[in-house]
N, C-alpha and C positions, 0 to 999 in steps of 0.2 A: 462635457463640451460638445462631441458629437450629439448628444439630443437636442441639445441647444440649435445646432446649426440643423438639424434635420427638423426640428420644427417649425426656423426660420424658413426653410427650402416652402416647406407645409403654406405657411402662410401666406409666401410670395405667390407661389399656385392659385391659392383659394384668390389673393386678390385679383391678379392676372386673369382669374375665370370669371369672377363678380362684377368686373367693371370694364366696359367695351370702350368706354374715350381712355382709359390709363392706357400710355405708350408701353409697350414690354420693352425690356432690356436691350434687348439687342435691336429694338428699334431706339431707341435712346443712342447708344453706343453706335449704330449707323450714320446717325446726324452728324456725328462729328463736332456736336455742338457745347465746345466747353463750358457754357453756363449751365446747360441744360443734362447733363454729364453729372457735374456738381451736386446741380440741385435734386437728383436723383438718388445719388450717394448719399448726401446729407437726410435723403426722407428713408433711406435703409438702414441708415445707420442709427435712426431715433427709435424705427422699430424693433430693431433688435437692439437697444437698451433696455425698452420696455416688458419683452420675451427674458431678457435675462434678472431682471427685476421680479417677475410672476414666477420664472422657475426657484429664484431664490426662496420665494416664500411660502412655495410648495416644497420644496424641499425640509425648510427647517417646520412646518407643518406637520411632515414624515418621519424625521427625528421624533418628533412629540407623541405621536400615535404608534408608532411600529416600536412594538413590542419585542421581535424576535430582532431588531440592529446587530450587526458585528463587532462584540465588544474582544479587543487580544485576551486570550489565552495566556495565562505566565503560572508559573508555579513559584512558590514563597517559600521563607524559612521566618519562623519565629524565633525573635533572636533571645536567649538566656544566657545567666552567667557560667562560667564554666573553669577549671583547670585547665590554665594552660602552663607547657615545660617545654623549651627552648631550649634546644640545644647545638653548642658549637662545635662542627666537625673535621675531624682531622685525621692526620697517618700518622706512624709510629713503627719504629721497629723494637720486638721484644731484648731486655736485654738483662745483663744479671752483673752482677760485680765479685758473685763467686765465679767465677770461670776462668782459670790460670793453670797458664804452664807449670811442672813442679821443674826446677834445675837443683843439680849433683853441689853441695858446699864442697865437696873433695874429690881429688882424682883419685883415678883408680878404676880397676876392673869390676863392671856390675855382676856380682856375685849370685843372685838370686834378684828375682821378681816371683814376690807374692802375689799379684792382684792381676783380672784378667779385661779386656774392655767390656763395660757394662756394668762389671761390678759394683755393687755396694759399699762406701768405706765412710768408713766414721772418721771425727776429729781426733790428730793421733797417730792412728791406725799404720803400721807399717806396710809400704809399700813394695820396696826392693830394700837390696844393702849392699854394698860394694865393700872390697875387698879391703880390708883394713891395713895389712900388712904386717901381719904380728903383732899389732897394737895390744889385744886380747891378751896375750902372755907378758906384755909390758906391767899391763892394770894387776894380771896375777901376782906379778914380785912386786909391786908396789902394795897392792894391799899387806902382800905379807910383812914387809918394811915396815909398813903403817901401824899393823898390829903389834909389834915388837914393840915400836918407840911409845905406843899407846902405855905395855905393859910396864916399860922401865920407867913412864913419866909417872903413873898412879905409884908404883913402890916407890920412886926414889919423891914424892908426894907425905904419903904416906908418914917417913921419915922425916921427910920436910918439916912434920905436923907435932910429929914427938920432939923435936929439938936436937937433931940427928941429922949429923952434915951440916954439907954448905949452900949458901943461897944461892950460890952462882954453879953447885952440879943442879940443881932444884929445875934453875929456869935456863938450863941447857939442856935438860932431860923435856922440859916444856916446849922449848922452840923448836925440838927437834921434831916432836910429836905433830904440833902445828903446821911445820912444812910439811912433815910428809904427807898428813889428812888431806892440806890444801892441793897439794901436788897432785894425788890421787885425784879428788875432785876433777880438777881441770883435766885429766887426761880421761877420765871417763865422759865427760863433758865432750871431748875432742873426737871419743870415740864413738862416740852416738851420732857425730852428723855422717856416719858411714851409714846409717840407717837412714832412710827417705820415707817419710811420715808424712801421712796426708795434713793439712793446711785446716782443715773442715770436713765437716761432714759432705757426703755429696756422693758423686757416679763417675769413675775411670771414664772416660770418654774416648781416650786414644792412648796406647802403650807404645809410644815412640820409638826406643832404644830394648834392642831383644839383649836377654839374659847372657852375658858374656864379654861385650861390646864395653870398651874403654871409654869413661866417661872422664869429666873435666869441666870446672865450672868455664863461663864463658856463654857468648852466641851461640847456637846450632848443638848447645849439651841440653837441651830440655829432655827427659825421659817422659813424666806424664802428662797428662789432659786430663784436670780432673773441676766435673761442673756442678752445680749446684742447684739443681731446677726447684726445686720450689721456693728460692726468693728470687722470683722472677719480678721485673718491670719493664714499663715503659717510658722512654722518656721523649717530650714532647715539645715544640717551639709554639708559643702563645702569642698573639700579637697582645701589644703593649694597650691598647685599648682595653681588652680583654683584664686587666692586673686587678680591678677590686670586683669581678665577676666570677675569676675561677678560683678560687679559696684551697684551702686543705679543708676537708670533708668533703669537697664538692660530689655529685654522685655521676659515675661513668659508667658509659656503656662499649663493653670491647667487641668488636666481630671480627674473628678471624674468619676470611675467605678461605684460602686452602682448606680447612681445617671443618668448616661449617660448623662454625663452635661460635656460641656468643656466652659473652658472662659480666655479672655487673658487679665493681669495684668502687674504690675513692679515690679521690687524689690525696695522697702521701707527704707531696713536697711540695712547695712552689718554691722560684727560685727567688734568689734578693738582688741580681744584675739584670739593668737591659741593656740586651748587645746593641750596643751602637749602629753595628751593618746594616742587621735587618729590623732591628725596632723590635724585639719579641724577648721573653722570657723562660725560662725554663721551668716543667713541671714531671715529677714521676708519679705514673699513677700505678697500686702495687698489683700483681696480675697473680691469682690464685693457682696453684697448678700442682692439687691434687693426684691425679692423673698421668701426668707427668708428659702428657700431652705438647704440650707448649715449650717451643727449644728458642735458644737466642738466636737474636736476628730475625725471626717471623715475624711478615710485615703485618699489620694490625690497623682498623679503624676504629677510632674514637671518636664520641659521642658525651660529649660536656657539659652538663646541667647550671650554664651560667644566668638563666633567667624564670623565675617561676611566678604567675600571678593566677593568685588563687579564685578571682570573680572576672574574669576576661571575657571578653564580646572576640568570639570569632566567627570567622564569617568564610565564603569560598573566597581566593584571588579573580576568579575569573568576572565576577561581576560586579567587580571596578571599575568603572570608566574616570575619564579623565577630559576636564574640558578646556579650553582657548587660553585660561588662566594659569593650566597648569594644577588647579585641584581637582583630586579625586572625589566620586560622587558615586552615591547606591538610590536606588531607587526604593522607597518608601511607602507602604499604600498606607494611606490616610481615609480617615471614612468609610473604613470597610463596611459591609452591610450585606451580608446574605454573600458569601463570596465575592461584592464588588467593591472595587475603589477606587480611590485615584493617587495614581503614579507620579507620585511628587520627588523631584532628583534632591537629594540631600547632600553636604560634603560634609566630606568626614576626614579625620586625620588617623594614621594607620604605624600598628607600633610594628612589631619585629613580625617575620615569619617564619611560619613552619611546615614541609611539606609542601601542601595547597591549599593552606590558610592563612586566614595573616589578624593579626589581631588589631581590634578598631578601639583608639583609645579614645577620640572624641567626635559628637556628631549624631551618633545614635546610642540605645540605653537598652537595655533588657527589657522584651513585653512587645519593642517593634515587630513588624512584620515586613521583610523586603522581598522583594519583584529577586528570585535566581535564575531560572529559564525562563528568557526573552526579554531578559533587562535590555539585550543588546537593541530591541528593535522600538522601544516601547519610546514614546515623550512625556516631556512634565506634562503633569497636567491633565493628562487623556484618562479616560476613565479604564481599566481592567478587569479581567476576572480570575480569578482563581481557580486553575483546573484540579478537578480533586481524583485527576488518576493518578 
């Protein structure tokens, strides 16, 4: 627009200098003479239509011949099919369902502790044993008891068998034998829960009550802590959307921060309620723990492989735009040739993301080529180039 007017200014001169009766300007505009004002204006105004008419068609002339024009710069992505895996992220705290207090079935003074914090202990395995209170020399005369009625039941048996006696010393010699074996039983039976026997296998984690100390079943009588780290889990809230996406087998990925541990699992469980409260359902996913690294209650992210499509069009997010309609558009070069084309805006519809992709499920196809840097500045239509740094 400035050469336009400056070689209006041009022309006005050269007239002003070429013709001695044309009045100048500002002898016009002294007159004061609004017809003659006008008529002045209107013959300025016809020649600078004409000046803008000759520049237009010098210019588009210049387009035709100039070779070196200023076509934009963009760099491109050819688009292929690709593996994509989505995944849904969450928190969790690790947890275990062997992890239990052991509490005393009987009172009494804890007579010994076998095991120390840390320890190793098997299913079984005794732990302490409190004082039984003479039970021990109880079970001695009863065995002895037991043994005697054993030996008078098999001879007066015996007898029984050759036709020798009576039926009723036979099966009083029998029931006597029967109570006392059973009576034993049960009082060995009774005597055993003075022994404190690990639940499962696992690890002492805290020895509560020191060797000595009156025990008693109830609140506040627990002696041990014993945990069980390698059937370790996590357990998870899923939103209800989420229900035919996160399966049993699905594949997970754990990261513990504290720990700077990451390790890959399944899902285990899913649950068969959804809470009403929060709309979500419940999942364990099983946490491997070799190592023995990993304790309960350690917070934990997960990483849920609810969507995988194997031929997926992805693309950056950043070079989505969005137009007046509300749909998204990428820019498209059409006609490429020798690094050029033309930047034609496409819409597209866009499925899930990841990261800082996101995957395009209709609109464009594998084998496109789109405008990535400088989508932002580019229009439909304008022709492009392809920079190949």
């Amino acid at each position: 627009m400035k050469k336009i007017y400056s070689l209006f200014a041009i022309i006005l001169v050269l007239s002003s200098c070429g013709g001695q009766k044309e009045q100048s300007l500002s002898d016009v505009i002294a007159s004061k003479d609004l017809a003659q004002i006008r008529e002045k204006k209107s013959e300025l105004d016809n020649k600078m239509q004409q000046i803008s008419a000759e520049i237009k068609l010098l210019n588009t002339e210049i387009e035709i011949l100039d070779t070196l024009k200023r076509v934009p710069l963009v760099t491109a992505i050819k688009l292929k099919n690709e593996v994509f895996t989505h995944f849904l992220e969450l928190q969790g705290n690790v947890t275990t369902k062997q992890n239990v207090l052991i509490y005393p079935e009987v009172a009494g003074t804890l007579e010994k502790v076998f095991v120390k914090e840390g320890q190793k202990v098997s299913k079984g395995q005794a732990l302490g044993r409190i004082d039984n209170g003479g039970l021990e020399q109880q079970v001695a005369q009863l065995e002895a008891t037991t043994a005697l009625a054993k030996t008078t039941f098999e001879r007066q048996k015996r007898l029984w068998d050759e036709k020798i006696g009576s039926e009723i010393q036979y099966l009083q010699t029998k029931t006597n034998y029967e109570a006392s074996k059973n009576q034993l039983a049960q009082l060995k039976k009774q005597i055993d829960k003075f022994t404190i026997r690990a639940p499962f296998s696992g690890v002492i984690d805290d020895v509560i009550k020191d060797q000595g100390t009156v025990v008693a079943p109830g609140p506040g009588a627990e002696i041990f802590r014993i945990v069980n780290l390698s059937n370790m889990f996590i357990e998870a809230d899923i939103p209800e959307s989420y229900i035919t996406d996160v399966t049993i087998g699905k594949y997970v990925e754990i990261d513990f921060p504290v720990l700077g541990k990451s390790l890959e699992t399944k899902v285990r469980q899913t649950g068969n309620f959804i809470n009403p409260a929060n709309r979500t359902f419940k999942i364990e996913v099983g946490v491997p723990n070799n190592d023995r690294s990993i304790k309960p209650n350690l917070t934990a992210k997960l990483k849920i492989n609810d969507y995988t499509n194997a031929e997926a069009i992805l693309i950056p997010q950043s070079i989505i735009s969005e137009n007046a309609n509300g749909e998204q558009y990428v820019y498209v070069i059409k006609n490429l040739n020798n690094d050029k084309g033309i930047a034609t805006q496409t819409v597209v519809k866009t499925g899930k993301t990841q990261g800082d992709v996101i995957e395009i499920l209709e609109g464009v196809t594998s084998g496109d080529v789109l405008i990535e840097a400088g989508a932002r500045s580019v229009k439909n239509g304008q022709e492009v180039k392809i920079s190949k740094s």
